[in-house]
C-alpha positions in Angstrom: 0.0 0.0 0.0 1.0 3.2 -0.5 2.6 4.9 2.6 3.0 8.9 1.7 0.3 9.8 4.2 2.3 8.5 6.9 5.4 10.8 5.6 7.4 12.2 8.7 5.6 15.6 8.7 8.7 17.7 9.9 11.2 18.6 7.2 14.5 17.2 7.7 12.7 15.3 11.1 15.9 15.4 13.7 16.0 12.5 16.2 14.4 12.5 19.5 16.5 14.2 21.9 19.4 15.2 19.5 19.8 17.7 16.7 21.7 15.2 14.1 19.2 14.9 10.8 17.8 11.5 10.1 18.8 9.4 7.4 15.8 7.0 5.8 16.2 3.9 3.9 13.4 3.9 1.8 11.5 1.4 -0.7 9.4 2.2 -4.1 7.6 0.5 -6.0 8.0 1.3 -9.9 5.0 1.1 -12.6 6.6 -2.4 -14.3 6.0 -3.6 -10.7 9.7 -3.6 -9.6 11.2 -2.4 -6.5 13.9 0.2 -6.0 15.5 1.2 -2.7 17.4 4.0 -1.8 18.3 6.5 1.0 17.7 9.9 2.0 17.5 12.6 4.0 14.0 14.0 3.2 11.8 11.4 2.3 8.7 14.1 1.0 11.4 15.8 -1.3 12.9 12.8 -2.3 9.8 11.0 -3.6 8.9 14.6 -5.2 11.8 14.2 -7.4 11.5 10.6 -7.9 8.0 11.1 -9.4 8.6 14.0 -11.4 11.4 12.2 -13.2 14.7 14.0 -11.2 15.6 10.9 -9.2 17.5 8.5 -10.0 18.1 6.9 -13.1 16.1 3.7 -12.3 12.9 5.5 -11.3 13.3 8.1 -14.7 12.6 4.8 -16.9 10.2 3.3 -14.4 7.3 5.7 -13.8 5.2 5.8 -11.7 6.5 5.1 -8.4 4.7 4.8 -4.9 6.5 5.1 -1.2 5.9 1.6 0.0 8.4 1.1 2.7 10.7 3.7 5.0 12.8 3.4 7.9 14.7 5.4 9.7 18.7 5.3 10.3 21.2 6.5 13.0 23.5 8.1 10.2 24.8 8.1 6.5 26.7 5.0 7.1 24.1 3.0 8.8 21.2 4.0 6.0 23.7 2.8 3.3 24.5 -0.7 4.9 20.9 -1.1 5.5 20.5 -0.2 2.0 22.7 -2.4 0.8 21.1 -5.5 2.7 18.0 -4.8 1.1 18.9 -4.8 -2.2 20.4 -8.3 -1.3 17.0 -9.6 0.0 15.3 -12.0 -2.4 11.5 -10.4 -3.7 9.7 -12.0 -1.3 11.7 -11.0 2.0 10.9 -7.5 0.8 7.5 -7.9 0.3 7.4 -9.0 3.6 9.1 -6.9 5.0 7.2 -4.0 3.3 3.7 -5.5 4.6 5.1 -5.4 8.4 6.2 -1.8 7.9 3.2 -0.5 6.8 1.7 -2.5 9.6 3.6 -1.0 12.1 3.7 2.2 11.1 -0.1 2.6 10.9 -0.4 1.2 14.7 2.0 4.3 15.2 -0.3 6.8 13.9 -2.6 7.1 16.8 -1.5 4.9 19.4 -3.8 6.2 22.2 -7.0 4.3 20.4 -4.7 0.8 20.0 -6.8 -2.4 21.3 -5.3 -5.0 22.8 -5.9 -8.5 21.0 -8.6 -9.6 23.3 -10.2 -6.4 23.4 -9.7 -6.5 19.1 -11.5 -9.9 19.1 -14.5 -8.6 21.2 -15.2 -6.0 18.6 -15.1 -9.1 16.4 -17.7 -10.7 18.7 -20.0 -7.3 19.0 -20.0 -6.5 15.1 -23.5 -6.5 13.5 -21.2 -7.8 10.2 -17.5 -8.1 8.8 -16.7 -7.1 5.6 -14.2 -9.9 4.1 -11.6 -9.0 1.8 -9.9 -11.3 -0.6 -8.3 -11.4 -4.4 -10.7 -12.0 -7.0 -10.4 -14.5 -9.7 -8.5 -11.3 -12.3 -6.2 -10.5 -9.3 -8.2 -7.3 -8.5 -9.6 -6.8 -4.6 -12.7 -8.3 -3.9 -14.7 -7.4 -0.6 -18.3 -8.2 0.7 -19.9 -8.0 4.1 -20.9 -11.6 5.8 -22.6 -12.5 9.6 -19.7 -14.3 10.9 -19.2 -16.0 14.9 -15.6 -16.3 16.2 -14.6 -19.5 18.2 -11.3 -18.7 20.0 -8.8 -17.5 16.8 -11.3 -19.0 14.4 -13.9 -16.9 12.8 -17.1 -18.9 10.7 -19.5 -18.0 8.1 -21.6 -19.4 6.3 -22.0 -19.3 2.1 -23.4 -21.2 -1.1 -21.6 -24.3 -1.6 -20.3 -22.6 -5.4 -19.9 -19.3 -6.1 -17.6 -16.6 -6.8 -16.5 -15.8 -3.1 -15.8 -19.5 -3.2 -13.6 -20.0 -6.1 -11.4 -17.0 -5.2 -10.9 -18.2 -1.4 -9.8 -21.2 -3.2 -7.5 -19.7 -5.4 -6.1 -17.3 -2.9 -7.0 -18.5 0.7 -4.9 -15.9 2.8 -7.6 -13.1 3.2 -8.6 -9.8 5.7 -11.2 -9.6 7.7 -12.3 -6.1 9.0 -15.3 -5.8 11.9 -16.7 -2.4 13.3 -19.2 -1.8 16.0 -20.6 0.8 18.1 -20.2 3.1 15.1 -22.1 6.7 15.6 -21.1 10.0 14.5 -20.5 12.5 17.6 -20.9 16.0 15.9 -20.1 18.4 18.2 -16.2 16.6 18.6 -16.1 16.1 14.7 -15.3 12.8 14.9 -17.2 9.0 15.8 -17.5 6.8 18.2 -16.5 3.1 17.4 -14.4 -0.1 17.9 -13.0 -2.2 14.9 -10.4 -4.5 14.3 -8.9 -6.0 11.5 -7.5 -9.3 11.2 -5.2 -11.6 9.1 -6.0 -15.1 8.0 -6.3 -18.1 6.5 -9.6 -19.1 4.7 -10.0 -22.8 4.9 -13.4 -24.6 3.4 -15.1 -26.5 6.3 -15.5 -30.6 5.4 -15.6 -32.3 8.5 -18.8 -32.6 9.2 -18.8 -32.4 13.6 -16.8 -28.6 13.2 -19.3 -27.6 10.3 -22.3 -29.1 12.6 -21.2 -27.0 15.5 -19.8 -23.7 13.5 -23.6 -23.6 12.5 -24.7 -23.9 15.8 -22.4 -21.0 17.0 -23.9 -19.0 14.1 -27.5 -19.8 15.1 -27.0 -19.0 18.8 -25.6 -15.7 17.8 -27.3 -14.1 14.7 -30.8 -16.0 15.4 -30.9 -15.3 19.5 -34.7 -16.4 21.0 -35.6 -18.5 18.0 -37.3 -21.4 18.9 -34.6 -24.1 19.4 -36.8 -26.5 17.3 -36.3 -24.6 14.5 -32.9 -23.8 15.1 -32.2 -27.3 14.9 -33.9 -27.9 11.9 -32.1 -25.2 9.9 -28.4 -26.7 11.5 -29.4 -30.1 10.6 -30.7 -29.3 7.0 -27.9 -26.8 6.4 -25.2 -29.6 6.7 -25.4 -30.7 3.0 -26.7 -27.5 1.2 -24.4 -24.6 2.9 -20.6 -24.2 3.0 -18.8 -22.8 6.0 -15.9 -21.6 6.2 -13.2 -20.7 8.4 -10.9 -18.1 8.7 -8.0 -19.1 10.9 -6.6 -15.5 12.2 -3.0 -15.3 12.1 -3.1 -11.5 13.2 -5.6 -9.2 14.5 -4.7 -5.5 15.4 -7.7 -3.1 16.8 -8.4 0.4 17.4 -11.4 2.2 19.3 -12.7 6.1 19.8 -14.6 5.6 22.9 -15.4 9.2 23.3 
């Protein structure tokens, strides 16, 4: 993703406690879909120039490019051996990297409203819905809402046993999961009250038939509360052969709230 909102905001930013300038090692990503890493001393003035085509010689032949990756160094030296290490990583470790960066450094922007993880999977629990992201079938985003329940660090829903959803969970299981609740706009502050939480998973089709049994139990209990429990079980048991579940195993699950 993109990361030039999250820019130091402070020209030349000097370190905490000390007036030496700070050096940033700093990774694009180039319109062929190649990555370029470099270092600087102004990361806003540097991508300025990098964009418009005065940066370096790589990026002039490679436009557009996009700030996907920046850290910070102790000094000149330091920015150019970490430089030089990531240019030795294989594609991959810098993806990686790149997708913990931007993980960390949006936690960073407003720390004071950071959940814990059990408080994060209680906004999972409260949500009226989730919205699921995933990668479609012609590799663009794909997202839908869904009535999910979450059993411990695994989160169930329910689906048509073929469909689109389906086929690109198949094709590309790892997936995002984002839940909000207690959303309401609180005027006189400009801003809203809300919790939400977004985790990182695995989808994974449920085939045994015991875990898909109780999953739709778990579902039932929580999105059809004070239903007659005879007809509850009718639905579970008749469900078993004509609706998919899945399950999203979360691997990570970050949270944020505005309780006013």
């Amino acid at each position: 993703m993109p990361l030039t909102f999250l820019l130091p905001t402070l020209y030349n930013e000097r370190k905490m406690g000390g007036g030496e300038l700070v050096w940033y090692v700093y990774i694009l990503r180039c319109g062929d879909g190649s990555l370029y890493t470099g270092i600087t001393l102004d990361l806003q003035r540097r991508l300025r120039a990098h964009s418009s085509g005065r940066g370096a010689r790589y990026t002039r032949s490679h436009l557009p490019v996009e700030l996907v990756y920046y850290e910070p160094a102790s000094d000149r030296s330091a920015a150019l051996r970490r430089e030089a290490a990531i240019k030795a990583l294989p594609r991959m470790e810098k993806l990686r990297l790149m997708e913990k960066g931007a993980r960390e450094m949006i936690k960073m922007q407003r720390a004071d409203r950071q959940l814990s993880q059990e408080e994060a999977l209680e906004v999972v629990d409260r949500c009226e819905y989730a919205f699921l992201a995933m990668t479609g079938e012609d590799g663009n985003p794909y997202c839908l809402p869904l009535s999910t329940v979450r059993d411990g660090l695994d989160v169930y829903f329910h689906c048509a046993m073929e469909g689109y959803k389906t086929a690109c969970m198949r094709r590309a299981p790892k997936v995002c999961l984002t839940c909000v609740e207690g959303a309401r706009h609180q005027p006189e502050k400009m801003t809203m009250i809300y919790g939400s939480a977004v985790a990182l998973g695995v989808a994974e089709e449920v085939t045994d038939e015991k875990t898909k049994e109780k999953a739709l139990r778990l579902l039932c209990r929580r999105h059809a509360a004070g239903v007659d429990a005879q007809k509850v079980e009718k639905c579970v048991m008749g469900g078993l052969q004509k609706t998919a579940v899945w399950c999203i195993h979360i691997h990570e699950i970050t949270g944020k709230a505005n309780r006013g």
